[in-house]
N, C-alpha and C positions, 0 to 999 in steps of 0.2 A: 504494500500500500504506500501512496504517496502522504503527503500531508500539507493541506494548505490553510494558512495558520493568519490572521489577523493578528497583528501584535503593534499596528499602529497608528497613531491618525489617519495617515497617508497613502498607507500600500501595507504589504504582507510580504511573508516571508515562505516558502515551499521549501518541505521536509527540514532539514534543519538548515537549512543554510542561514545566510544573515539577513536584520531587518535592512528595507528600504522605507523613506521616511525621517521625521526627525521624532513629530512629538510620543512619547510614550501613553500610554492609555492605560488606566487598571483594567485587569480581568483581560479579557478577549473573547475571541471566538475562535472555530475550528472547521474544516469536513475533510475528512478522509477518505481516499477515493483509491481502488483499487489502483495497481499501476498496467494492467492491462484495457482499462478503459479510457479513451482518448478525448482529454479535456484541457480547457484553458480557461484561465483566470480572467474576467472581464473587468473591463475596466467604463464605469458608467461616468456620465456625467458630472455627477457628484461626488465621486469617490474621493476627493481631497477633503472633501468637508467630514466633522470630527463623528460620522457617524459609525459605529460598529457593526459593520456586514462587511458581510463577503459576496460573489456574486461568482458563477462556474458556470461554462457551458461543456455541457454531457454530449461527447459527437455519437452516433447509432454508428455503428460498422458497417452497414448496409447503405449509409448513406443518405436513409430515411426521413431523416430530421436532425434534428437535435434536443435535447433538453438543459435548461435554464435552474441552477438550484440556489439560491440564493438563504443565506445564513443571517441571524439579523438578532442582535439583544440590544434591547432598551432599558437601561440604569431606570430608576425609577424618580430620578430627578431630571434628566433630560428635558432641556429647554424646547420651545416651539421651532424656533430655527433651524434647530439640529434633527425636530420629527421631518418639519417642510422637508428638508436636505432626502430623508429618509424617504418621502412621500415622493419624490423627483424621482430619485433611482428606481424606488416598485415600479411609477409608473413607468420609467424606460424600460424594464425589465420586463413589464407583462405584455408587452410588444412580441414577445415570443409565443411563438406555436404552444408548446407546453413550458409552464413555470412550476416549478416547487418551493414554496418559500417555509423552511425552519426560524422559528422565532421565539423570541421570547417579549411579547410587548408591555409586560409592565406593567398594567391596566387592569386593574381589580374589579372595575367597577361597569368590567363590558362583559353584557350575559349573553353566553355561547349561543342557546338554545335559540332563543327570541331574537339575536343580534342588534341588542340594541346595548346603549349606555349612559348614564346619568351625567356625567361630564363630558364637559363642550369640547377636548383635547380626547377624547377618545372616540366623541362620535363625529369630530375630524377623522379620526384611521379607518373609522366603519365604514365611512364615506366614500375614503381612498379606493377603499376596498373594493365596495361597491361600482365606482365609477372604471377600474380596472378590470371587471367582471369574475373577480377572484371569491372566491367560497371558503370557509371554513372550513375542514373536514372535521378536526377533533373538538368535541364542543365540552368536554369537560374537563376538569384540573387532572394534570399527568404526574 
């Protein structure tokens, strides 16, 4: 398996090699990806801005398509600016054929089921969501 690694404002770093980037971030994110399946690291519009995703396109071997997986944790302090930044890249990303987007959004107060939410910073992302034609699959706490 390979490994491709967020570890900074700016860019990321693959398997161990070194960061690209300056600012340091706490935490990060991760996806690791067999090393026989043929992928690249995209790089979205917003990807300089201090948001923590990643963003991978999955090539088919057949030639088929491709698939879009995209990695994504939200601190639970995260400013509006920094969601907008977040809100730009989904939507550049759900421009693709198939998206899979792994997350953690932080957002207690958004009910899976019904998909709605009581604050105004959260039913901005339902929104997002919505206007990307993106679905929830999992609707309860994991």
């Amino acid at each position: 398996m390979i490994g491709v690694q967020l570890s900074t404002a700016t860019g990321c770093s693959e398997g161990t090699g070194g960061q690209r980037g300056v600012e340091a971030l706490p935490g990060g994110i991760a996806l690791y990806i067999k090393k026989s399946i043929q992928c690249e690291e995209l790089s979205l519009k917003n990807s300089h801005k201090p948001v923590e995703s990643l963003w991978v396109r999955i090539r088919d071997g057949g030639n088929k398509g491709s698939l879009v997986v995209g990695v994504y944790s939200r601190p639970p302090d995260q400013g509006e600016p920094t969601d907008e930044a977040f809100f730009l890249q989904l939507q550049e990303a759900s421009c693709s054929q198939f998206l899979i987007l792994l997350r953690d959004f932080n957002h207690p107060d958004i009910y899976g089921k019904s998909n709605t939410a009581s604050c105004r910073r959260s039913r901005r992302l339902l929104e997002c969501m919505e206007d990307n034609f993106l679905n929830q699959v999992v609707d309860s706490p994991t």
